[in-house]
Steps between C-alpha positions, in 0.01 A plus 500: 500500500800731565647457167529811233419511120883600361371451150227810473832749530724410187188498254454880589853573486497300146203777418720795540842406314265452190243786476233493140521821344301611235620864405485578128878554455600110538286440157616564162332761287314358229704691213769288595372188438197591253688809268250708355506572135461881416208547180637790403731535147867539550470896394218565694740397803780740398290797416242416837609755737616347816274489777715463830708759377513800782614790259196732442459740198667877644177667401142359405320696212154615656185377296286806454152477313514629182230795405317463181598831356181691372435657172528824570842494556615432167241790370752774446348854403557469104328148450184647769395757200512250219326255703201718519514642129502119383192469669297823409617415148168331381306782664713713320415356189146478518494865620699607166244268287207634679604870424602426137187329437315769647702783268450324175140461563473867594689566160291300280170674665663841422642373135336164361701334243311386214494178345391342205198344470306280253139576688309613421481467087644827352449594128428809303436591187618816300291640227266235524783255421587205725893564637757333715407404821584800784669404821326534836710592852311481844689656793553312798270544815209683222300241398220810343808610267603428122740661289522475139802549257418495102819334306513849362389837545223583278427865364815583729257524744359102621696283662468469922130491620478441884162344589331539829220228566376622845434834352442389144741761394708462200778706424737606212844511726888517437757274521538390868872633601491371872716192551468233766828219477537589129130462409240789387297655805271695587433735791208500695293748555598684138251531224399267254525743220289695272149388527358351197127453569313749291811637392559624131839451396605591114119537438388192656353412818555231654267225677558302799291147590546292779359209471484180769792292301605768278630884488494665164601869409495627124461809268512504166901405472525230770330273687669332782325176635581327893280182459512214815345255234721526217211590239416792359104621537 
């Protein structure tokens, strides 16, 4: 009963001359036994900037946001004017166009043109003989006028007859010397001429008819005819 257990003492004695440890440093790192293949292309490595390296660029370029510039900026004083005439150009124009319409319009109300026209019929006869045809004008913007021109000038006296059909006035007038854009003209608000209704010219009076398709005047020399049907009555 008085006897000791010697054998429980050397086991923890054992225990202590041959600690476990477990720190990290007594296993290899995995590079050493498993090397790791780099992915990257041979010039790729020598131009890849190295990333443990301590050295730091001396002086960092700040990154400031850019301002879109705005147009007015590049609008100097000279290009400013011709900007704006560019674009009251097409007003311009019309303006000009407006006023030159209105100026020839007022010049062919003072001075119509005339202009040949094949209507109504004109004939006349001269001594009771059947001549050349005559040629008719009508000035522009007077649809009640006629003018008359013989091919020649009879009894140096007959040749223009102006013809008013408003008024039914016929008249023994001159050679129209107004000119509108190198045509005859006449001016408005002159007088047709010398009146020929009951008018006795070189003993013989002349008579005037106007008819609904036809204006005749005549004495006892000439007879001029306007007919809208073409046929004599």
């Amino acid at each position: 009963m008085g006897k000791k257990k010697k054998n429980k003492k050397p086991k923890k004695a054992a225990e202590k001359k041959h600690p476990i440890t477990t720190e990290a440093s007594s296993f290899p790192e995995p590079s050493a036994i498993f090397p790791v293949q780099s992915t990257e292309s041979p010039i790729a490595q020598q131009n890849a900037p190295d990333e443990f390296s301590s050295e730091l660029p001396e002086k960092i370029p700040e990154l400031t946001p850019e301002t879109p510039e705005t147009p007015e900026k590049h609008i100097t004083h000279s290009s400013a004017p011709k900007s704006r005439f560019r674009r009251m150009l097409p007003d311009i124009l019309r303006v000009i166009l407006a006023l030159s319409v209105i100026a020839a319009g007022i010049a062919i109300w003072f001075k119509p043109p005339l202009f040949t026209a094949s209507f109504p019929t004109t004939t006349y006869q001269y001594k009771g003989k059947p001549a050349q045809q005559a040629t008719l004008y009508r000035p522009i913007a007077m649809q009640e006028r006629y003018y008359v021109e013989l091919p020649d000038k009879l009894e140096n006296r007959y040749q223009w007859f102006a013809i008013d059909r408003r008024r039914e006035e016929v008249a023994l007038c001159d050679e129209p010397q107004h000119r509108f854009l190198g045509k005859r003209a006449i001016k408005r608000g002159d007088p047709l001429g010398l009146d020929l209704e009951f008018r006795t010219l070189d003993g013989h009076e002349w008579l005037i008819y106007f008819y609904t398709d036809a204006i005749v005047f005549s004495n006892n020399l000439l007879c001029v005819r306007l007919d809208a049907k073409g046929s004599e009555k």
